[in-house]
N, C-alpha and C positions, 0 to 999 in steps of 0.2 A: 402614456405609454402605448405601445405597438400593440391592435392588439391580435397580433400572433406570438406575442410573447408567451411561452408555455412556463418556465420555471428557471430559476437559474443553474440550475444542477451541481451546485459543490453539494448537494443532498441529496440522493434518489435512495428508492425501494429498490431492490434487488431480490432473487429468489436465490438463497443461498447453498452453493453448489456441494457442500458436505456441513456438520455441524461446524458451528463458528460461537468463537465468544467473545465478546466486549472487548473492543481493543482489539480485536486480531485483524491482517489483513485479510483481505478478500478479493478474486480474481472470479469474474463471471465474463468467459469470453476476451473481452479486448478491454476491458473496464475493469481497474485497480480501483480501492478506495479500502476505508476502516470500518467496520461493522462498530454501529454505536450500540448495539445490544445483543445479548445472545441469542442465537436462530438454530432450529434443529434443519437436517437438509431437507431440502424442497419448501422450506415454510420464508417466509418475506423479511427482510432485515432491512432496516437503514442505513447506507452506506456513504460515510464523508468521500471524497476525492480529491480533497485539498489540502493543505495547511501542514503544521508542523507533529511529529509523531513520534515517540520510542515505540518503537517497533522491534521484535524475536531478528537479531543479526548474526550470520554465519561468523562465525570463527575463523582465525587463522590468517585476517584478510584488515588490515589499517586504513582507516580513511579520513580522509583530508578535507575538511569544513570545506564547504562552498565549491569544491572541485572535484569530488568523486561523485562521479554519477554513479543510480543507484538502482537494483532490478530487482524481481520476485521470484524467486525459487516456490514455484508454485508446489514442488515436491518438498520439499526440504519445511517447507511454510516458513522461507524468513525472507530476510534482505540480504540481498549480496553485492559484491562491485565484479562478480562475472556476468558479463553481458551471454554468455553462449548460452541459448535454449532458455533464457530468462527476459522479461517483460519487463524494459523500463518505465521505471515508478515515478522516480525525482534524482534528489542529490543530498548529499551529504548535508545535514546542517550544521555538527560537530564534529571535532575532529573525533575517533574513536580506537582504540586499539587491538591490536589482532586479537584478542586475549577475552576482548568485549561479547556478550551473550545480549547488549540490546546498542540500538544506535537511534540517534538520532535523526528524523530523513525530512524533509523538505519535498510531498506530493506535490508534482506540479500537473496533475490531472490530466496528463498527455492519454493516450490511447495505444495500445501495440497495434 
């Protein structure tokens, strides 16, 4: 291996920007991922940035496996399919209904 290979980061530590709990998203700056455990603010949490998640989905709002792309209502603290003033996450990995309070999202660990 290379060796300035540092990590491959679908894992890092993060310092968590308010309380968070297991399973919740987390937005630190330009870096989305899932807190793997609970963190009080200011204390270090492990944060995934990849893979498949039910994740807190806004309401009101239907989406379509594999074609809606999908953002962080960093105020709201959920997933949404409004792009304005929200940080793309991933995409849809199931279909879901407006009606729905969790969705399923496919992190594809981009960066805003």
């Amino acid at each position: 291996m290379a060796k300035n290979f540092v990590q491959d980061g679908e894992t890092i530590t993060m310092t968590a920007p308010a309380a968070v709990a297991s399973g919740a998203g987390v937005l630190v700056g330009a870096v989305f991922g899932v807190a793997l455990g609970d963190a009080a603010s200011g204390a270090v949490v492990e944060v995934k940035r990849r893979g498949v998640w039910d994740l807190a989905k806004a309401t009101g709002q239907a989406w379509v496996a594999d074609t809606t792309k999908l953002y962080w209502d960093n105020t709201a603290k959920n997933v949404t399919s409004t792009s304005a003033g929200n940080v793309l996450i991933g995409v849809a990995r199931q279909a879901q209904a407006s009606g729905d309070t969790v969705g399923r999202v496919l992190l594809t660990g981009q960066l805003s």
